[in-house]
C-alpha positions in Angstrom: 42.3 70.6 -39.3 43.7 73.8 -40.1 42.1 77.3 -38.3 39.9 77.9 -40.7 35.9 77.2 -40.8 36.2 73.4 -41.4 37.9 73.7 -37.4 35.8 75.7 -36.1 32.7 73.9 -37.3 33.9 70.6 -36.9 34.7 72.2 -33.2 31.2 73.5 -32.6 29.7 70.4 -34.2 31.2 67.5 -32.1 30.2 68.6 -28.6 26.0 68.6 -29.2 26.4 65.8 -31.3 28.6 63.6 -29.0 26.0 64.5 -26.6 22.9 63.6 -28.4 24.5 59.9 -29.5 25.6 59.1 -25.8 21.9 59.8 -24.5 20.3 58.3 -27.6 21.8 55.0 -27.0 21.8 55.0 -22.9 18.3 55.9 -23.7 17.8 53.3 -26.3 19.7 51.1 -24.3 17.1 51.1 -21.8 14.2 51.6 -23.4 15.1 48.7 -25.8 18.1 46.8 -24.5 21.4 45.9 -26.5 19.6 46.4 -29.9 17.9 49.3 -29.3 21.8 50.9 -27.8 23.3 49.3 -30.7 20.8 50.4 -33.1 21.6 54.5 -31.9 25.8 53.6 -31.4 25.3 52.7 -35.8 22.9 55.5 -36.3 25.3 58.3 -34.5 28.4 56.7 -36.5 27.0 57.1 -39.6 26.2 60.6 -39.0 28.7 61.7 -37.3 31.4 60.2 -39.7 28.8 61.6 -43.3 29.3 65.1 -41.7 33.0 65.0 -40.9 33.8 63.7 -44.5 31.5 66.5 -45.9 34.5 68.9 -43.7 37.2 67.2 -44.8 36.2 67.7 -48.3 35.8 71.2 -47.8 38.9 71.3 -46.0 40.7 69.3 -48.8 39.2 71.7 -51.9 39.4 75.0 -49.7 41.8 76.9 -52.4 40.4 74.8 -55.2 38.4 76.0 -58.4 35.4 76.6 -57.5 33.6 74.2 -60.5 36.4 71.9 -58.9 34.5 71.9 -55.2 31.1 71.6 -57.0 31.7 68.6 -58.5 34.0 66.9 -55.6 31.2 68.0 -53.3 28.4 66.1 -55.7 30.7 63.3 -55.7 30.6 62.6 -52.1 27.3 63.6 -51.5 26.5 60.9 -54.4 29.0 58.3 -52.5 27.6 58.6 -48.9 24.4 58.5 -50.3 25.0 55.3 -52.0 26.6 54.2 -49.4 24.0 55.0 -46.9 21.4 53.1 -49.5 24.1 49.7 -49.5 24.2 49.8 -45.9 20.2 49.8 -45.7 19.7 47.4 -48.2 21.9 45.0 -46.2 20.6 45.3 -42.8 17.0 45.7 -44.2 14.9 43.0 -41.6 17.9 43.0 -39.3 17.2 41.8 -35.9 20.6 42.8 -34.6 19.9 46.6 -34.0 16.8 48.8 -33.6 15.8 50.2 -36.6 13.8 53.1 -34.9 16.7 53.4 -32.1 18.9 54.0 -35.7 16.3 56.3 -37.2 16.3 58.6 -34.5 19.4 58.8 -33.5 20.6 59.4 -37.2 18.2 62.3 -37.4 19.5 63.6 -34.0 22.8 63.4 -34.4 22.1 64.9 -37.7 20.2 68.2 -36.4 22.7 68.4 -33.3 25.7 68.2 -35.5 24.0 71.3 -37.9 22.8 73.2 -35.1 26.9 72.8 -33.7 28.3 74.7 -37.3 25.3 76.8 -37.0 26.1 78.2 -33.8 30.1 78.0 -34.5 29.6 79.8 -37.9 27.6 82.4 -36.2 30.5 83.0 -33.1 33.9 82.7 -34.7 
């Protein structure tokens, strides 16, 4: 990425939320063996990878028309969100991962990765 925000955010972001997924699924790992750790290692991908696309879109549009960004920016939200729902619907019943060690991980990773471009916006 260029030196613009999409750097430093995706900077600020990767650190808390690499941390969060390692101890989410040692944690899981532990607390509900190879599902539960596989059930956080899916969780933290899926996270990590809907909030770097969301920068590489912003990086991609930067100079763009603004109505242009709007809509690209619906259009992915629209895609990882049906994407997200496919992948649910597929796995729904799975035994081969933890659903809560998934759940909770996806929401950690998810606030760790904000809190990252918070705190990144706020000190560049």
């Amino acid at each position: 990425m260029t030196n613009g925000f999409e750097e430093a955010a995706f900077r600020g972001a990767r650190g808390p939320s690499l941390v969060v997924w390692v101890i989410a699924a040692l944690a899981f790992g532990l607390a509900k063996g190879a599902a539960g750790a596989l059930g956080a290692i899916v969780g933290g991908a899926i996270a990590f990878a809907f909030f770097a696309i969301h920068l590489l879109v912003s990086r991609l549009t930067r100079r763009a028309d603004p109505a242009y960004v709007m809509a690209l920016a619906f259009a992915s939200y629209f895609a990882k969100i049906l994407a997200l729902l496919l992948f649910l619907i597929a796995f729904a019943g799975t035994e081969a991962f933890n659903s809560t060690a998934f759940a909770i991980t996806t929401i950690g990773v998810s606030i760790a990765w904000l809190s990252g471009e918070i705190y990144a916006y706020l000190h560049r």
